[in-house]
N, C-alpha and C positions, 0 to 999 in steps of 0.2 A: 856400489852406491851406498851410501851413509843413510840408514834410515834415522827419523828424528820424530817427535810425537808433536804437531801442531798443536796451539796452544788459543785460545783466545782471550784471556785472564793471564798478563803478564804482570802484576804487581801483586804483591805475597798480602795473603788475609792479614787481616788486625785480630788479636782474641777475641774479639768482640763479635766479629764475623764469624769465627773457627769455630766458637762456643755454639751458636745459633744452628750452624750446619750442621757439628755433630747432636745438636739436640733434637733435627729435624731426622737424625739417622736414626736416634734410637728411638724416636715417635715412630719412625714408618717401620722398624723392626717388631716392634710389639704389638703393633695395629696388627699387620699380617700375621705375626702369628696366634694373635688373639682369634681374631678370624676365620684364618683358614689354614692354623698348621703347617705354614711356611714360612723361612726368611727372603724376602722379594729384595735386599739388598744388592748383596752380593751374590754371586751363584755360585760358589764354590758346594754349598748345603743340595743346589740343585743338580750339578753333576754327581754327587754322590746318592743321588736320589735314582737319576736317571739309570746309573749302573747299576744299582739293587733290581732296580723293577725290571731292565734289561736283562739281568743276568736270571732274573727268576720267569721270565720268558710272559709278563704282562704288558704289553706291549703297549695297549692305548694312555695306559699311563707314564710309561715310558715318553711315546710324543709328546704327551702335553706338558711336561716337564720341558721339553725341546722349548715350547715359547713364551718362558719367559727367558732365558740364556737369547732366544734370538733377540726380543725385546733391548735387553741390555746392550748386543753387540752394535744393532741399530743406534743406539742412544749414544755409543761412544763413536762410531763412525761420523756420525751427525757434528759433533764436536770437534773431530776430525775435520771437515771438511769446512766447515768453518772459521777454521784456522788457517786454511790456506790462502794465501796471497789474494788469487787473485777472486775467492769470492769475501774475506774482506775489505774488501775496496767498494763492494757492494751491499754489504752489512755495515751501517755504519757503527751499531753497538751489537754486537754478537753476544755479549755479557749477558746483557739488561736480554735480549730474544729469550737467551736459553732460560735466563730464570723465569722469564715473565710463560716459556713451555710448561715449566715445571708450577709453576702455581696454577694455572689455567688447570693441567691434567688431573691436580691434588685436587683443584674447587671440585671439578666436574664430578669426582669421584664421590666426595663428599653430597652433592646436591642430590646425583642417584638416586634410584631406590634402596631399599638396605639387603633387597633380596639378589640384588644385579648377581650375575655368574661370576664364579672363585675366579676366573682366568681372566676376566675384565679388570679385574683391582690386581690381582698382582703384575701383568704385564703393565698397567700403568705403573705402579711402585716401580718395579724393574728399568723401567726406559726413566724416567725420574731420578733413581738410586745413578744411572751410567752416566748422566748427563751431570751430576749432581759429582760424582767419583770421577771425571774426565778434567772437569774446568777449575777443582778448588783442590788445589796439591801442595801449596805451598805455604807455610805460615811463620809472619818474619821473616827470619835468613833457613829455614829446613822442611824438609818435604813432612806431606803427614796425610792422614785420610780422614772424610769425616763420616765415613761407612763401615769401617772395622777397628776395633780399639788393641786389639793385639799389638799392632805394628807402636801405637801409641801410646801405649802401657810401654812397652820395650826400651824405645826411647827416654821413656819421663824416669825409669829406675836405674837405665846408664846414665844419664843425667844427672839424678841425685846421687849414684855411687862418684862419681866423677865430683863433684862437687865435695864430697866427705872427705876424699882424696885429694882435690888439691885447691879447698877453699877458694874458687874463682867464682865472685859474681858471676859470671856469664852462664857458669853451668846451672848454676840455681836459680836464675830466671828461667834457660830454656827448661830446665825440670818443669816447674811450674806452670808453664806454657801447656807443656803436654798433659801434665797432670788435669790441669784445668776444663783440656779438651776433652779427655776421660770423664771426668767429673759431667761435663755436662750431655757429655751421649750418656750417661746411668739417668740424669734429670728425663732426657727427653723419651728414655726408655720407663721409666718408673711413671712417669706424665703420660706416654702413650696408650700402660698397661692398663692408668686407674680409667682416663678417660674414655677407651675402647670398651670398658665393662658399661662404663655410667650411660655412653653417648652411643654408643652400636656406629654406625657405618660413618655418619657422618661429622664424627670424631677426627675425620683425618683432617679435616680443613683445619686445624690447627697448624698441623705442618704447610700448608699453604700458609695461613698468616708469618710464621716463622721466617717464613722465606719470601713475604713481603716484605719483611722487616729487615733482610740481608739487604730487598733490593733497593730500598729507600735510604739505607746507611750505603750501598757504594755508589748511590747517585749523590749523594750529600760528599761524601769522599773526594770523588771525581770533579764537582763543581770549586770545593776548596783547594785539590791542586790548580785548576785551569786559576782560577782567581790568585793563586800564590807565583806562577809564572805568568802571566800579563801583566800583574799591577808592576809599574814601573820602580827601579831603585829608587831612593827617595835622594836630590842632589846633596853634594859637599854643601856646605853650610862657606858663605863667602868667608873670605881668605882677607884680613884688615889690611887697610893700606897701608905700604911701603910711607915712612916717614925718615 
C-alpha cells in the first residue's frame, strides 16, 4: 500500500503568507525560549533533551520532555485526519479551523496569567508549531517550512549559486523567495526576543494577530478565486453584416 500525507491547503502560499508564517515561527521560538529555555517548535532540541536526561538517569524530566513531542504528534495527526476524504466532506473549510485552533490557543496563552505552569505554554506552542509545520509546505511551485530556516537557507544559496551559473530569471526569484522567508523568520525572532523582555507572557498574542492576518488574506484569496471562476466570459463583440 502507497502511504501519502493528506493535505488540507492544496494551493501553494504567496510570499506574503510565507513571510507572515515564518515570522510567527521565529516569534513563537524566542518567546519560548525567552521564557522557559526551550524551542516549543520543532522537537528535534526535545528529543535530544530527552536522551541527555534519560541517559543521566533523571527521569521525571526525562517525561516531561515526552509532552511536548506528544503535543506535536497530536497537532500533526489532527491535520492528518482532516485531510481525509471523507471527514472533508464534513469540514467545509479545514484551512480557516486549523488556523482559527491556532489563534484561539496563542490568544488564550496570552490572556493567561504570566505565572501559568512552563508545560501549559509550551505544549500549546508545540500543538500550534505541528498544526502550523503540517498545513503550509508549499510556496509557489517548491516545498519549504515556516519552523526551521536551515532547509531554507539551503535552498535560497543553491538558488542564488544556480543563478551565478546560468543567469536564469527563474533561479533568482526562487533565491529571493527563500531568502525573503529567511529574512522574515530573523524579523519575527528578533520582534519575539524584544517584545517577550518588554511585554512578559502576554507577548505572544502577537503571533496570534500575525496569523489572523494569514487568515483574513486567504479568505480574501479564496473569495477572488471563486469570483474569477463564476463571473462569466464576457461575449464576442457582434460580427457586422454580410453586405
Amino acid at each position: 500500500m502507497l502511504s501519502y500525507m493528506a493535505t488540507i491547503h492544496r494551493r501553494p502560499d504567496t510570499l506574503a503568507v510565507g513571510a507572515q508564517l515564518a515570522a510567527v515561527g521565529g516569534f513563537l521560538d524566542a518567546y519560548t525560549f525567552i521564557r522557559h529555555h526551550v524551542f516549543a517548535n520543532l522537537q528535534s532540541g526535545n528529543f535530544l533533551l530527552l536522551c541527555v536526561q534519560a541517559t543521566a538517569r533523571h527521569w521525571r524530566p526525562a517525561v516531561l520532555l515526552l509532552v511536548p513531542i506528544v503535543a506535536f504528534s497530536v497537532g500533526v495527526l489532527l491535520v492528518e485526519v482532516l485531510g481525509l476524504p471523507r471527514v472533508e466532506r464534513r469540514v467545509r473549510r479545514p484551512l480557516r479551523l486549523v488556523l482559527t485552533l491556532q489563534i484561539t490557543a496563542l490568544a488564550a496563552i496570552a490572556a493567561l496569567p504570566a505565572d501559568l505552569p512552563e508545560e501549559i505554554t509550551t505544549v500549546t506552542v508545540s500543538f500550534v508549531a505541528a498544526l502550523q509545520f503540517s498545513t503550509f509546505t508549499t510556496l509557489r511551485d517548491a516545498p519549504y517550512t515556516t519552523l526551521a530556516e536551515s532547509g531554507n537557507l539551503l535552498k535560497a544559496l543553491v538558488a542564488a549559486h544556480q543563478w551565478m551559473t546560468s543567469r536564469e530569471p527563474a533561479d533568482a526569484r526562487r533565491a529571493g523567495r527563500y531568502g525573503t522567508i529567511v529574512a522574515a523568520f530573523v524579523v519575527g525572532a528578533a520582534g519575539g526576543a524584544i517584545m517577550t523582555r518588554l511585554v512578559g507572557a502576554p507577548a505572544i498574542g502577537t503571533a496570534a494577530a500575525l496569523l489572523t492576518s494569514v487568515l483574513l488574506t486567504l479568505i480574501h484569496q479564496t473569495r477572488q478565486l471563486q469570483r474569477h471562476t463564476t463571473t462569466p466570459p464576457s461575449p464576442p463583440p457582434p460580427r457586422p453584416p454580410l453586405r
